[in-house]
PDB file of N, H, CA, C and O in Angstrom:
ATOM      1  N   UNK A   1       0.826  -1.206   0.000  1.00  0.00           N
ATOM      2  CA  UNK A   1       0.000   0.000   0.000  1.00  0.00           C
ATOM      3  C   UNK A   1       0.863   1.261   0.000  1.00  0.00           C
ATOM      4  O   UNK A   1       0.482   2.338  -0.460  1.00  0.00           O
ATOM      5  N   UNK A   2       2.168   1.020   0.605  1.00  0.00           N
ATOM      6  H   UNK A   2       2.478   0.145   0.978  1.00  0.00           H
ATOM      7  CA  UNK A   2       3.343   2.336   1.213  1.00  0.00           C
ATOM      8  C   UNK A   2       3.267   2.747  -0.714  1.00  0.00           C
ATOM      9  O   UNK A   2       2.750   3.730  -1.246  1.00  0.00           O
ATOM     10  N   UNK A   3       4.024   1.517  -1.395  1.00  0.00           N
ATOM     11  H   UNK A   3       4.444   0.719  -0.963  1.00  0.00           H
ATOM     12  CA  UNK A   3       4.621   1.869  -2.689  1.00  0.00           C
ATOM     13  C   UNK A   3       3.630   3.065  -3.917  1.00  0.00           C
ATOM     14  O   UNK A   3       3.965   3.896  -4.761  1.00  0.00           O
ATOM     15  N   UNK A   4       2.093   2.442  -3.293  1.00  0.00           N
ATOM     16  H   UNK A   4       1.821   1.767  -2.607  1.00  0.00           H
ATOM     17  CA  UNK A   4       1.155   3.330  -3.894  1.00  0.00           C
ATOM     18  C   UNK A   4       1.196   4.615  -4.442  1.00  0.00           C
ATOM     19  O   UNK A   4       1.227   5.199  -5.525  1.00  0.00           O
ATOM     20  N   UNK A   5       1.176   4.926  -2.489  1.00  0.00           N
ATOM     21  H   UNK A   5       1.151   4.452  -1.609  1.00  0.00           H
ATOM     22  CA  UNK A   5       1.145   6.126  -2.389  1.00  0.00           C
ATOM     23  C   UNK A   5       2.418   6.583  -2.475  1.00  0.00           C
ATOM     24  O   UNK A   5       2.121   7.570  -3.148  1.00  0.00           O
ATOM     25  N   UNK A   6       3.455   6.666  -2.362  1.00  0.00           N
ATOM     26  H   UNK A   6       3.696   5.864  -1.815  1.00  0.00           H
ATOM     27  CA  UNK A   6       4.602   6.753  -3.132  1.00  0.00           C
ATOM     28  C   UNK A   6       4.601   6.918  -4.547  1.00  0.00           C
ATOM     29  O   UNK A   6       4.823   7.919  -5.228  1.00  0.00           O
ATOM     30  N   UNK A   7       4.295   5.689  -4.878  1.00  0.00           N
ATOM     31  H   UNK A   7       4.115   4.876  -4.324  1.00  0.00           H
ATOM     32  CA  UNK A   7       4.019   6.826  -6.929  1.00  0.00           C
ATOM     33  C   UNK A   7       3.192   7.592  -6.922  1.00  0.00           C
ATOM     34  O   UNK A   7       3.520   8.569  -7.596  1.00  0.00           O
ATOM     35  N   UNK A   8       2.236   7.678  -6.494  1.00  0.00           N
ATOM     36  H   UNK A   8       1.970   6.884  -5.946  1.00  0.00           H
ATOM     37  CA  UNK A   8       1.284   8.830  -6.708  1.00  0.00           C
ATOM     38  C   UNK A   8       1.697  10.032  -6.371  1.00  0.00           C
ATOM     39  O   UNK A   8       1.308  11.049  -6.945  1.00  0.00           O
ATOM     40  N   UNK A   9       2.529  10.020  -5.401  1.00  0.00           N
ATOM     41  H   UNK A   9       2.845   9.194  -4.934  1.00  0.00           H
ATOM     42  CA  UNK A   9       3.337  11.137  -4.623  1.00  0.00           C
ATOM     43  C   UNK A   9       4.405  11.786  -5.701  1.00  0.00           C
ATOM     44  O   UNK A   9       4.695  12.970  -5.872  1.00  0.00           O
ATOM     45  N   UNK A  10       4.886  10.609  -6.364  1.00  0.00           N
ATOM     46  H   UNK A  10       4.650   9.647  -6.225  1.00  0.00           H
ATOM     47  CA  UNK A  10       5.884  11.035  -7.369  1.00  0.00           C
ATOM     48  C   UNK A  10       5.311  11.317  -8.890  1.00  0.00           C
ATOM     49  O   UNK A  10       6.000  11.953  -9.686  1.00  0.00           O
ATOM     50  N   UNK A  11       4.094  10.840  -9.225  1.00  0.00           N
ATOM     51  H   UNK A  11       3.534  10.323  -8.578  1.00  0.00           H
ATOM     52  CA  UNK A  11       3.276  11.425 -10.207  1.00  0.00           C
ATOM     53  C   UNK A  11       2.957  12.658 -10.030  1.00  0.00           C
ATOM     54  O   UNK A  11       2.865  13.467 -10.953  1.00  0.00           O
ATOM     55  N   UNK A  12       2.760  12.911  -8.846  1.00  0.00           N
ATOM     56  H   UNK A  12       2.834  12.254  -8.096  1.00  0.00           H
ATOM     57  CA  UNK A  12       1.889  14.682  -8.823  1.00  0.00           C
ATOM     58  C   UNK A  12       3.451  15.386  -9.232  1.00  0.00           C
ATOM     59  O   UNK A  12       3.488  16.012 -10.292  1.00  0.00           O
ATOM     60  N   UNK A  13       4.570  15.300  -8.506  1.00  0.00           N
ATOM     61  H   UNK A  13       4.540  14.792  -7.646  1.00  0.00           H
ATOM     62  CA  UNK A  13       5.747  16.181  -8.308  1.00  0.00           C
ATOM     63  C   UNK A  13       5.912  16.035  -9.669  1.00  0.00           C
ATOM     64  O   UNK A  13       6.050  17.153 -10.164  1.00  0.00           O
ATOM     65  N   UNK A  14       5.952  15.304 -10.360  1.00  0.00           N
ATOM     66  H   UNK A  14       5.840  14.396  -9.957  1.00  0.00           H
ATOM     67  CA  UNK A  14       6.352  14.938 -12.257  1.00  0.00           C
ATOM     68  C   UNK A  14       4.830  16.442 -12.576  1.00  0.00           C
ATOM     69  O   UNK A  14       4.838  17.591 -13.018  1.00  0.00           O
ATOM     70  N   UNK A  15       4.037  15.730 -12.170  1.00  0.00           N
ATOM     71  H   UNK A  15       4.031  14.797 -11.812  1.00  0.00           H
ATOM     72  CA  UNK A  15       2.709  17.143 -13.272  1.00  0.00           C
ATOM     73  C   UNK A  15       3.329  18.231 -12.864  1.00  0.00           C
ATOM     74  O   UNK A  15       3.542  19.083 -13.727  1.00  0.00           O
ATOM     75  N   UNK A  16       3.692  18.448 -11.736  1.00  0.00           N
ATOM     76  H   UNK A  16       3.519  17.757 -11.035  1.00  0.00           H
ATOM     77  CA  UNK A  16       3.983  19.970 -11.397  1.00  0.00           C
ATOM     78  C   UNK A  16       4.741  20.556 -12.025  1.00  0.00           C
ATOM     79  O   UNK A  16       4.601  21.557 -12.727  1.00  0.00           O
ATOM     80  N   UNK A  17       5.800  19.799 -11.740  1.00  0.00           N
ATOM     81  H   UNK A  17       5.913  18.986 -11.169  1.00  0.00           H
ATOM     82  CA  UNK A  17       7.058  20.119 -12.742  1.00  0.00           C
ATOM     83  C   UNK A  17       6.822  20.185 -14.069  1.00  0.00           C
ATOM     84  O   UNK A  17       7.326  20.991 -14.851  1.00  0.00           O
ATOM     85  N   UNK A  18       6.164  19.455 -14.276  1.00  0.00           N
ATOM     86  H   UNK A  18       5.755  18.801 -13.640  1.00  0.00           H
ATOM     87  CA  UNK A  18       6.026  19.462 -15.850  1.00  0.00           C
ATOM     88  C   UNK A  18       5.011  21.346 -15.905  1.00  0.00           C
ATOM     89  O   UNK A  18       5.470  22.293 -16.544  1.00  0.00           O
ATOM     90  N   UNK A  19       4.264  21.390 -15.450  1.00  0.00           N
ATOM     91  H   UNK A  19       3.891  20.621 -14.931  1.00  0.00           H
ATOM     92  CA  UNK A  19       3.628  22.519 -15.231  1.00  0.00           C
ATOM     93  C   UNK A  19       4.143  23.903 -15.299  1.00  0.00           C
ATOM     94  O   UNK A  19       3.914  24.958 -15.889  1.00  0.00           O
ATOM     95  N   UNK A  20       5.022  23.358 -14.335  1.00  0.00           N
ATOM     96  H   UNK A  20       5.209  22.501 -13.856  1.00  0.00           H
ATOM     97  CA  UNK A  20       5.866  24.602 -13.990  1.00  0.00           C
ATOM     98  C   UNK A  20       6.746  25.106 -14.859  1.00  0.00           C
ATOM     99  O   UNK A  20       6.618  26.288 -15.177  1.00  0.00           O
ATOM    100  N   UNK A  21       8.057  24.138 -15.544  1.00  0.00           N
ATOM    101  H   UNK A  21       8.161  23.178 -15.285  1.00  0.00           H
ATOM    102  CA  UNK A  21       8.584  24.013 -17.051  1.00  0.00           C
ATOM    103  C   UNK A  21       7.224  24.811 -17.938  1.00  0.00           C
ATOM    104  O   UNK A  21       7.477  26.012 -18.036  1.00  0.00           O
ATOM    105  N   UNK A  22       6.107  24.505 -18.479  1.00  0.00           N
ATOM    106  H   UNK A  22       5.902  23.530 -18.400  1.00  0.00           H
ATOM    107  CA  UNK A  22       5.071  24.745 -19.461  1.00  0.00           C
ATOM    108  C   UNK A  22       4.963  26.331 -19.150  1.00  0.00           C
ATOM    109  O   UNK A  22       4.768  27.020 -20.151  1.00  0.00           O
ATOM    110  N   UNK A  23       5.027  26.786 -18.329  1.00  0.00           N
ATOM    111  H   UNK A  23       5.185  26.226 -17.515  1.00  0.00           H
ATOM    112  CA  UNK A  23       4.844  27.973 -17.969  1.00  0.00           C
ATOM    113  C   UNK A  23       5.470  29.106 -17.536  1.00  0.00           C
ATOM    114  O   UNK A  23       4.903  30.181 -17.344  1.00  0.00           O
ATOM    115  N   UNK A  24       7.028  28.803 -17.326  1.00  0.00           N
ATOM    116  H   UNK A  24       7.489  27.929 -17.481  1.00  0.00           H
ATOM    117  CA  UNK A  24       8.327  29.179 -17.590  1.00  0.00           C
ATOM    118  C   UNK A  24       8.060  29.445 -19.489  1.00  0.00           C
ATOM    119  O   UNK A  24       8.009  30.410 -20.251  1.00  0.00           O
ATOM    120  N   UNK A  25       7.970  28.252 -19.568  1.00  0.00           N
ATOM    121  H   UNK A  25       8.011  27.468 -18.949  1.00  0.00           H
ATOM    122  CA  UNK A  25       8.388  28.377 -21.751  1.00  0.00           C
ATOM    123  C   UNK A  25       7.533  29.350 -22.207  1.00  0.00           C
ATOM    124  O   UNK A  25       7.891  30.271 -22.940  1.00  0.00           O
ATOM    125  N   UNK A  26       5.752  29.080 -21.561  1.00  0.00           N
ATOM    126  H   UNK A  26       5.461  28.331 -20.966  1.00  0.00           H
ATOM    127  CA  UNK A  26       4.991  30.236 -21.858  1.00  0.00           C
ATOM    128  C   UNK A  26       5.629  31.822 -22.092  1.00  0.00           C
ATOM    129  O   UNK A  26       5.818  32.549 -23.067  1.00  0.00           O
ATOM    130  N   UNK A  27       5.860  31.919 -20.503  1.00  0.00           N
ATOM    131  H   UNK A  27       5.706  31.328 -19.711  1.00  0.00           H
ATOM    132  CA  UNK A  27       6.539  33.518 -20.065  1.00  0.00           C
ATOM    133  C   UNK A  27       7.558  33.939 -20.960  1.00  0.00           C
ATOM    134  O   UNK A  27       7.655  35.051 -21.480  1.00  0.00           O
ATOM    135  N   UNK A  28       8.371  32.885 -21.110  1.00  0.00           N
ATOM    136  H   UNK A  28       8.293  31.982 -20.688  1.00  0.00           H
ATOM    137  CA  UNK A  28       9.559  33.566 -22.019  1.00  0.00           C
ATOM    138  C   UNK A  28       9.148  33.464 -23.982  1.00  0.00           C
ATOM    139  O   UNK A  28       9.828  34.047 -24.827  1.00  0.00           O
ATOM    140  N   UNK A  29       8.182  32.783 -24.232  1.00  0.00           N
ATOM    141  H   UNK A  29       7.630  32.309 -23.546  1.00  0.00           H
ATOM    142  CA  UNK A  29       7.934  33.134 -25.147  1.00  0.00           C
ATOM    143  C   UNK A  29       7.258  34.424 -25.251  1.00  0.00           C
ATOM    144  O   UNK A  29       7.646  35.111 -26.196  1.00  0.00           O
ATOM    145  N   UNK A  30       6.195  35.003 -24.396  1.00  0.00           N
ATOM    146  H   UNK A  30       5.880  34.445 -23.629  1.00  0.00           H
ATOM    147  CA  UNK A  30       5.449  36.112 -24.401  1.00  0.00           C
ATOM    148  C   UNK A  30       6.318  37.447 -24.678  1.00  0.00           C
ATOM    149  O   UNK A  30       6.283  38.401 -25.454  1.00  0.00           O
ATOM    150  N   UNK A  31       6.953  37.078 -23.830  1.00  0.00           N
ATOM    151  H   UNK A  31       6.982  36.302 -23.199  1.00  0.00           H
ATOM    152  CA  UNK A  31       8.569  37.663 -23.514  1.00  0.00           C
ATOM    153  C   UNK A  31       9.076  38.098 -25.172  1.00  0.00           C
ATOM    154  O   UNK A  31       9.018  39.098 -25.887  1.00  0.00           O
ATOM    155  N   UNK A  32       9.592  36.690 -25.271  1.00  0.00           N
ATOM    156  H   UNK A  32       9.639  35.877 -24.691  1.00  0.00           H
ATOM    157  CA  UNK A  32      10.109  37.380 -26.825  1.00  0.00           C
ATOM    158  C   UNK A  32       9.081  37.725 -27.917  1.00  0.00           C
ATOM    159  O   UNK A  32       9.589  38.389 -28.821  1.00  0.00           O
ATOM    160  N   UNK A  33       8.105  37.524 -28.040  1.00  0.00           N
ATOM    161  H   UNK A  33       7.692  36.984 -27.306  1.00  0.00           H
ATOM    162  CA  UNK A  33       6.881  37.938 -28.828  1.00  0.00           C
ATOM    163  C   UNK A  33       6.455  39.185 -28.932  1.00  0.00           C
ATOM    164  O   UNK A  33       6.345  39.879 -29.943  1.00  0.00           O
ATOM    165  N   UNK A  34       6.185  39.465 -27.664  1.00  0.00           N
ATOM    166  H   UNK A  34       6.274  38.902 -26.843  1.00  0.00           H
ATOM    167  CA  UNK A  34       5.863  41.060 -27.186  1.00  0.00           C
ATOM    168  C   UNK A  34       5.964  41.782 -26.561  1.00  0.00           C
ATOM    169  O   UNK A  34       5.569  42.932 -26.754  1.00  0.00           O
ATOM    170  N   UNK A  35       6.518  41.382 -25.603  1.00  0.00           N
ATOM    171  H   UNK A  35       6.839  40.448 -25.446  1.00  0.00           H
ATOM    172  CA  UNK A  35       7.729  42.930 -24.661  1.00  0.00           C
ATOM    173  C   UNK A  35       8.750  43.255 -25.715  1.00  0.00           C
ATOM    174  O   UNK A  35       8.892  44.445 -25.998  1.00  0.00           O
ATOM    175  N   UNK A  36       9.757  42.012 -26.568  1.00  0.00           N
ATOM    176  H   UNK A  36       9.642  41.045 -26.339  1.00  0.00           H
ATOM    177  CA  UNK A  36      10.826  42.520 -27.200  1.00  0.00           C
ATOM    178  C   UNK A  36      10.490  43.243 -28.328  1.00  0.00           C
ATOM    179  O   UNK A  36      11.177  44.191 -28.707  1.00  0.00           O
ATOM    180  N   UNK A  37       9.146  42.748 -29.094  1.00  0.00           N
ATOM    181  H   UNK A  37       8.587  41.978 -28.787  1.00  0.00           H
ATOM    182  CA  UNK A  37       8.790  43.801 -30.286  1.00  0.00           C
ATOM    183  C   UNK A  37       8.490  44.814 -30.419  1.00  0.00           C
ATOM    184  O   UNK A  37       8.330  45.273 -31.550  1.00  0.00           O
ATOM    185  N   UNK A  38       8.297  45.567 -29.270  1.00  0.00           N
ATOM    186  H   UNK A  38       8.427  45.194 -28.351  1.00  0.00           H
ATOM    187  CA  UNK A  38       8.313  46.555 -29.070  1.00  0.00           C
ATOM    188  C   UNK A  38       9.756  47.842 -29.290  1.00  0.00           C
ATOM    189  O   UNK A  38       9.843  48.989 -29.728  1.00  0.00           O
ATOM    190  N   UNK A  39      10.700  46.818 -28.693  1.00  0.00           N
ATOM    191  H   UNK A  39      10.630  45.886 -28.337  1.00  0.00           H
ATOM    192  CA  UNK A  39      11.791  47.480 -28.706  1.00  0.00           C
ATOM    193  C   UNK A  39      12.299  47.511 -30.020  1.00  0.00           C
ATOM    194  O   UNK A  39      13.046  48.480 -30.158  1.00  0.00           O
ATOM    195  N   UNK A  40      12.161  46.683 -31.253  1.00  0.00           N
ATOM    196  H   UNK A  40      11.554  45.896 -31.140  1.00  0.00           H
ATOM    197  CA  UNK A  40      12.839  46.853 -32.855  1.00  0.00           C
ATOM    198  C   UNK A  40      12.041  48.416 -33.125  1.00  0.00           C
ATOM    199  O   UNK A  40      12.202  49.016 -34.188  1.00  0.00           O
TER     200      UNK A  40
END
């Protein structure tokens, strides 16, 4: 039953991360899209 909840524990920390990465890439694309086009 321990091992279960243990992957599940380690599934959520994987979505997050993965989440968190997705939304980092977001920001810095926005980033170069349209804060920087401004500046050319």
């Amino acid at each position: 039953m321990e091992s279960r909840k243990d992957n599940k524990l380690r599934y959520n920390i994987a979505i997050a991360i993965v989440y968190i990465i997705g939304i980092i890439l977001l920001l810095q694309l926005f980033n170069l899209q349209i804060v920087n086009r401004t500046r050319i």
